[in-house]
C-alpha positions as CSV (number, residue, x, y, z in Angstrom):
1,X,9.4,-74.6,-37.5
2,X,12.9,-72.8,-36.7
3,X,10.6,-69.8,-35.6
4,X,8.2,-71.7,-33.5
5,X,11.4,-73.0,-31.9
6,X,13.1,-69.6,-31.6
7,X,10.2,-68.0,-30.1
8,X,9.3,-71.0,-27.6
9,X,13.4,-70.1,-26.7
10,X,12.7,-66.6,-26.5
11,X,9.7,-67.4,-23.9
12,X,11.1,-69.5,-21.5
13,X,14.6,-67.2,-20.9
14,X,12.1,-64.8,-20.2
15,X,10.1,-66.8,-17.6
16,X,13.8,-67.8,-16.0
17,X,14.5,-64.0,-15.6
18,X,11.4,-62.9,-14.8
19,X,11.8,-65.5,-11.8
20,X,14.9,-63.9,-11.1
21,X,13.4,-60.9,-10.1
22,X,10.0,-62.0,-8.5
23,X,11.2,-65.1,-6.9
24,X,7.9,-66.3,-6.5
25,X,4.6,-66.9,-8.0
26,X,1.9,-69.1,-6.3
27,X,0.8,-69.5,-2.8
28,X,3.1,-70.5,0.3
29,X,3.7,-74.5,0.0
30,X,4.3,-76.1,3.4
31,X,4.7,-79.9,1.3
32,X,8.0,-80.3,1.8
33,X,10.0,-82.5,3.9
34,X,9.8,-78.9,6.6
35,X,10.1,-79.1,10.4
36,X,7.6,-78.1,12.5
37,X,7.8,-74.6,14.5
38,X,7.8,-76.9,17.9
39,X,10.8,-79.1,16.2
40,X,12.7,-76.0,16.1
41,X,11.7,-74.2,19.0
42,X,13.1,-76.0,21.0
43,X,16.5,-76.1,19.5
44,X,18.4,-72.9,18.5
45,X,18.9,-73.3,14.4
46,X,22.5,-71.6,13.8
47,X,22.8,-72.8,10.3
48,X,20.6,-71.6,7.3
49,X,20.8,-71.0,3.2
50,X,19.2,-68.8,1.8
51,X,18.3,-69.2,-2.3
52,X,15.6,-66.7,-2.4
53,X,15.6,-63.1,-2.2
54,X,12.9,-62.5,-1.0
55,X,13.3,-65.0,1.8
56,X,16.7,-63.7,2.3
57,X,15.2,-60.4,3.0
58,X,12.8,-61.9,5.5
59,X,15.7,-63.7,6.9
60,X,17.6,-60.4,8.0
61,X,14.4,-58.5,8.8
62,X,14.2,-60.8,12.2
63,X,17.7,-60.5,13.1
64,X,19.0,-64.0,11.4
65,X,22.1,-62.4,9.6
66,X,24.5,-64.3,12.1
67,X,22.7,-67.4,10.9
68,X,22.6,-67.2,7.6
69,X,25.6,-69.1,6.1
70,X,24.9,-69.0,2.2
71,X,22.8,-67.3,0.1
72,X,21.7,-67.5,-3.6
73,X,23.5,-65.3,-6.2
74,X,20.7,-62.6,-6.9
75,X,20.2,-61.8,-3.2
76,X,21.2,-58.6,-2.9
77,X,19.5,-56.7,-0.1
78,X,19.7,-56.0,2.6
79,X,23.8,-55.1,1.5
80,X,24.5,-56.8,4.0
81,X,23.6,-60.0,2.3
82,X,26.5,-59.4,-0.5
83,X,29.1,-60.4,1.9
84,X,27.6,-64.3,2.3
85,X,28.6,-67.0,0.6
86,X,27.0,-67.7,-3.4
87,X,25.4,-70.9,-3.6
88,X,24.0,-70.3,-7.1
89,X,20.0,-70.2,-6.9
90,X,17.0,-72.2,-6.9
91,X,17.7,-73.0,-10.9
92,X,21.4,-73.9,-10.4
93,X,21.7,-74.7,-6.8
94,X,25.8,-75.4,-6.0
95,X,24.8,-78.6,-4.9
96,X,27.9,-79.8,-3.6
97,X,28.7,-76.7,-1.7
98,X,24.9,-76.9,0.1
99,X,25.1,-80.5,1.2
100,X,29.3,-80.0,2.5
101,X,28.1,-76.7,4.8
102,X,25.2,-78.9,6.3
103,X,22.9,-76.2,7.2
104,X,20.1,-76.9,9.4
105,X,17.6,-75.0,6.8
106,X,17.4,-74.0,3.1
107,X,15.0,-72.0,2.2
108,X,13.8,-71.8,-1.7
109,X,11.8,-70.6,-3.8
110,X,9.9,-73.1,-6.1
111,X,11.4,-76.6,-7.1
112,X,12.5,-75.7,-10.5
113,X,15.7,-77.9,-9.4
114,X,13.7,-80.7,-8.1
115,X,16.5,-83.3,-8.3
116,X,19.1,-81.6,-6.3
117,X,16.1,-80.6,-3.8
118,X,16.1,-84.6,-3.5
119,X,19.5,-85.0,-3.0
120,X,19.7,-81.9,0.0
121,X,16.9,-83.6,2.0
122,X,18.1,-86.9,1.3
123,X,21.3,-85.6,2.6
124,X,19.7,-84.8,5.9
125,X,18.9,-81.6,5.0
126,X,15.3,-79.6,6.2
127,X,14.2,-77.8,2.9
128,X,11.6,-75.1,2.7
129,X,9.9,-74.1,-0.2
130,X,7.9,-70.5,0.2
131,X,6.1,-69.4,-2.6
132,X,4.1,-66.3,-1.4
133,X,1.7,-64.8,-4.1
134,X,-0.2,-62.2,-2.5
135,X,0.1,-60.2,-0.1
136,X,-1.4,-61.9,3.0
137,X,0.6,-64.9,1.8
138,X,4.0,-62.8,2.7
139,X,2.4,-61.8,5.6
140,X,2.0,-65.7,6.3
141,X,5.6,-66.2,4.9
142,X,6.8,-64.4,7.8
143,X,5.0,-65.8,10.5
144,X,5.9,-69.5,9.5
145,X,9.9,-68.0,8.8
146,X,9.6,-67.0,12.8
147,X,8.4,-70.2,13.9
148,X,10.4,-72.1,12.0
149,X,13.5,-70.2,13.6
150,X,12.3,-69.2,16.6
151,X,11.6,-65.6,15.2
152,X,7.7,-66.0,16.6
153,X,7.5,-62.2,18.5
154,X,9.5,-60.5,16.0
155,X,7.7,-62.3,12.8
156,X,4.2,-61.0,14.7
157,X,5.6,-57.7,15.5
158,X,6.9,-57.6,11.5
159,X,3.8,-58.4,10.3
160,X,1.3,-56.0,12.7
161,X,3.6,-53.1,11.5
162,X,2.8,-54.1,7.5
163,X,-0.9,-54.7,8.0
164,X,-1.4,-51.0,9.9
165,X,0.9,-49.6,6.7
166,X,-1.2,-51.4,4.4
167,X,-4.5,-50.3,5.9
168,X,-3.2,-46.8,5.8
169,X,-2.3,-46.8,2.2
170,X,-5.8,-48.7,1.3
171,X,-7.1,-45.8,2.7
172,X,-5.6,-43.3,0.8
173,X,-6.5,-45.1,-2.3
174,X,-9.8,-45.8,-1.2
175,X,-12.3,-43.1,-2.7
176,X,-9.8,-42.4,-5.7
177,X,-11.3,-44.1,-9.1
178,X,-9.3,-47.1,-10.8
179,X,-6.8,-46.1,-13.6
180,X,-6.4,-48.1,-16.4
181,X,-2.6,-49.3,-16.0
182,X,-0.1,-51.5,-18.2
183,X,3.1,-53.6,-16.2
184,X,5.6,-54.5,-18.7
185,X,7.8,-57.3,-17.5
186,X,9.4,-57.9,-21.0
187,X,9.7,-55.8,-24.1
188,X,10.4,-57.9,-26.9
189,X,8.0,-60.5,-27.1
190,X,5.9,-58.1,-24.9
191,X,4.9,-59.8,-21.6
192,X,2.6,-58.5,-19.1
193,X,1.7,-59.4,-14.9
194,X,-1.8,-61.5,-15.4
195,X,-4.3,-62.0,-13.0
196,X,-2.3,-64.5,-11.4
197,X,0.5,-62.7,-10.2
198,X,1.7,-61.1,-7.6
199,X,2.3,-57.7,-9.2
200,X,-1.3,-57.5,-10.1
201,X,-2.7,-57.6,-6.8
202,X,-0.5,-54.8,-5.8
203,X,-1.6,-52.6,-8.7
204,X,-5.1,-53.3,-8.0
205,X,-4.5,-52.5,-4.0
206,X,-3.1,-49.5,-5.1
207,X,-6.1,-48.0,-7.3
208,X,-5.3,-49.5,-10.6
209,X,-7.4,-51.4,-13.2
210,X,-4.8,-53.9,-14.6
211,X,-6.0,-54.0,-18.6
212,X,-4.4,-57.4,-18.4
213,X,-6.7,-58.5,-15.8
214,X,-8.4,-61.2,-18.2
215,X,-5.7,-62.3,-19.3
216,X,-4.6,-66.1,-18.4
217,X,-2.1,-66.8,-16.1
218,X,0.4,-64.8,-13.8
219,X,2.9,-63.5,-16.6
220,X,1.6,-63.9,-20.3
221,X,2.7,-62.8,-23.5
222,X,0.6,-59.7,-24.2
223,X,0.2,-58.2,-27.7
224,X,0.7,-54.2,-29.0
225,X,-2.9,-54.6,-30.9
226,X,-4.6,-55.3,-27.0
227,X,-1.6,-53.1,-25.4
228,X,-3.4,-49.9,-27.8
229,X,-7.0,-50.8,-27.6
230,X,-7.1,-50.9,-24.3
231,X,-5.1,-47.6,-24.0
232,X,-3.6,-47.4,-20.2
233,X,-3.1,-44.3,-18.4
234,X,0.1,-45.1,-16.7
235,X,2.6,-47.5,-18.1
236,X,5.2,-49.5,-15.7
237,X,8.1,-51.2,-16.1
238,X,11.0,-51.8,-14.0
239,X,14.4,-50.9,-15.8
240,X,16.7,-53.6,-16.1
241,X,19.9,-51.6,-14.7
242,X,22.5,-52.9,-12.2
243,X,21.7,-50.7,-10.0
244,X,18.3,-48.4,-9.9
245,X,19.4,-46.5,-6.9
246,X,22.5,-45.3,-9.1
247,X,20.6,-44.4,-12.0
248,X,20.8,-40.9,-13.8
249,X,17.9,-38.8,-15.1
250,X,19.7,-39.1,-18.6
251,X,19.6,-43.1,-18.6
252,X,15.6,-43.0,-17.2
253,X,14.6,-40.8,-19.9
254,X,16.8,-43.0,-22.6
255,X,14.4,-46.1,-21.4
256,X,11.4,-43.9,-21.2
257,X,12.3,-42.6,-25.0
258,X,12.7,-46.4,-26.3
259,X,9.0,-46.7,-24.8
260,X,7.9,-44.1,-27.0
261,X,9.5,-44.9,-30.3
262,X,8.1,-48.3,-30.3
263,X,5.2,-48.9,-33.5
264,X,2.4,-47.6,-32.6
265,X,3.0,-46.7,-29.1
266,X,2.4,-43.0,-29.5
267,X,-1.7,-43.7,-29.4
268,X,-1.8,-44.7,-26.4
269,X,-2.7,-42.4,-23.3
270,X,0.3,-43.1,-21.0
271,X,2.8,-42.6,-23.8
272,X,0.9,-39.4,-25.0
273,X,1.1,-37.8,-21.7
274,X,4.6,-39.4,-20.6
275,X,3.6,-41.1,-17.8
276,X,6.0,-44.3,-17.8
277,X,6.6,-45.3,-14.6
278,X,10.2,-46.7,-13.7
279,X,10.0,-48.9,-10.8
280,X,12.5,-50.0,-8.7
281,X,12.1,-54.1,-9.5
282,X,13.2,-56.2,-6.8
283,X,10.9,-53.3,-4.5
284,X,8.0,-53.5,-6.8
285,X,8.0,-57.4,-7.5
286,X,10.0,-59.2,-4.5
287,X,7.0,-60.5,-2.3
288,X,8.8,-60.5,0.9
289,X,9.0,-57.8,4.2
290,X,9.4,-55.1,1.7
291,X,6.0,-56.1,0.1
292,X,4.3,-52.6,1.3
293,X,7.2,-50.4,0.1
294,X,5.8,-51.6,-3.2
295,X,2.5,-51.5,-2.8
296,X,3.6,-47.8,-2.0
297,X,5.6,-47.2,-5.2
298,X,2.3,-48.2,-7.4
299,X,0.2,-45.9,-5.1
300,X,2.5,-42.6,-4.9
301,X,2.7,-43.3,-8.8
302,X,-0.9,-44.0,-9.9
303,X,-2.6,-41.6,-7.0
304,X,0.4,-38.8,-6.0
305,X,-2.3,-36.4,-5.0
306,X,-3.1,-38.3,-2.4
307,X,0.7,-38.8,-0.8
């Protein structure tokens, strides 16, 4: 019993972190208590939180820094962001804080903090909840962001730029055949990017055959027995470092050598002929404007002759 427990533990600090770097998982959900783009085009919004990244990133890529008050504590990028005000996140939302800066909009990700999401909209508060899982769905996350805030001609002119990128990386990719590839978003209980997720639609984009592909759900627990039999070419896995940008050769070829002393990880292809693939994580699992940037990173890494 004490082990069923531990490992049911184990699981869901996982998920929570996992969520920490994704910040999103199912399609854009418009539910909410969420004003109309003609509510707010007509009035200028001065006021907004922020308590997703990826939203956050959205946010600045129309010109809304000036407007952005508060922000959640994992939103990191642009730098820029750093300087606003912590609010906590969409799991342990400063409540308080939130309802005392009355912003006219907070954006979140998910309602994992359903009862203060009452309490902010009962306060007055618009709340939008954006849950982009693919990539047309960011494309669509961008678009509403602009109407919402009266973004509409820099959302569209956001968005045609990402489709034309996106068209010219698919065609890259297009005549090159699928390679069998492996996403690891935990280590220990291993835990790969399912069918459902967003991850998986950019591998597959990119020219990969995701061996997790029939596996249920967005991020399931994965085991080494299915991990070897299905033998991936190219194994990737975004290293959990405080900053990739700043990391050495010497610490990327530490985590690459953990990879390979693992039980029985040295029959499998990718580990045989070292091709582990460090990715940059909030660029390769963030669905917001930097979407194709990590659509790019899978391609460059599965297809480099090609780029």
């Amino acid at each position: 019993m004490y082990k069923k427990q531990s490992k049911i533990i184990i699981t869901l600090f996982i998920t929570m972190l996992l969520m920490f770097y994704i910040t999103a998982c199912a399609p854009a959900d418009h539910s909410e208590e969420q004003p109309s783009g003609s509510d707010l085009a007509e009035s200028e919004i001065l006021r907004i939180v922020s308590l997703s990244p990826s939203q956050t990133e959205n946010l600045f890529a129309l010109g809304l820094e000036e407007s952005i008050i508060g922000v959640s504590d994992y939103c990191d990028y642009p730098e820029e962001a750093m300087n606003k005000e912590k609010l906590g996140s969409s799991w342990t939302i400063n409540l308080e804080r939130v309802i005392e800066l009355m912003p006219d909009l907070v954006f979140v990700y998910g309602e994992s903090h359903a009862e203060a999401l009452e309490q902010i909209k009962a306060a007055g508060i618009k709340v939008v909840n954006i849950e982009p899982e693919t990539v047309e769905s960011v494309f669509e996350s961008i678009i509403i962001t602009g109407e919402l805030t009266g973004k509409m001609d820099e959302a569209n002119e956001i968005v045609g730029e990402l489709r034309l990128e996106k068209q010219n990386l698919l065609e890259k990719v297009s005549e090159r055949t699928p390679i069998p590839v492996f996403y690891q978003v935990w280590d220990e209980p291993l835990q790969t990017a399912g069918p459902e997720s967003f991850i998986h639609e950019l591998m597959t984009l990119a020219g990969g055959d995701n061996i997790a592909k029939d596996a249920e759900g967005a991020y399931p627990m994965y085991s080494v027995e299915a991990l070897i039999e299905n033998n991936p070419e190219i194994y990737f896995m975004p290293p959990h470092v405080s900053d990739f940008e700043s990391m050495t050769e010497e610490q990327a070829e530490s985590i690459r050598e953990e990879v390979r002393s693992r039980p029985g990880f040295d029959q499998i292809k990718a580990i045989k002929e070292n091709r582990i693939e460090l990715l940059e994580p909030n660029i390769a699992s963030r669905p917001g404007v930097r979407v194709i940037q990590g659509l790019r990173a899978f391609a460059e890494a599965m297809h480099p002759e090609v780029f």
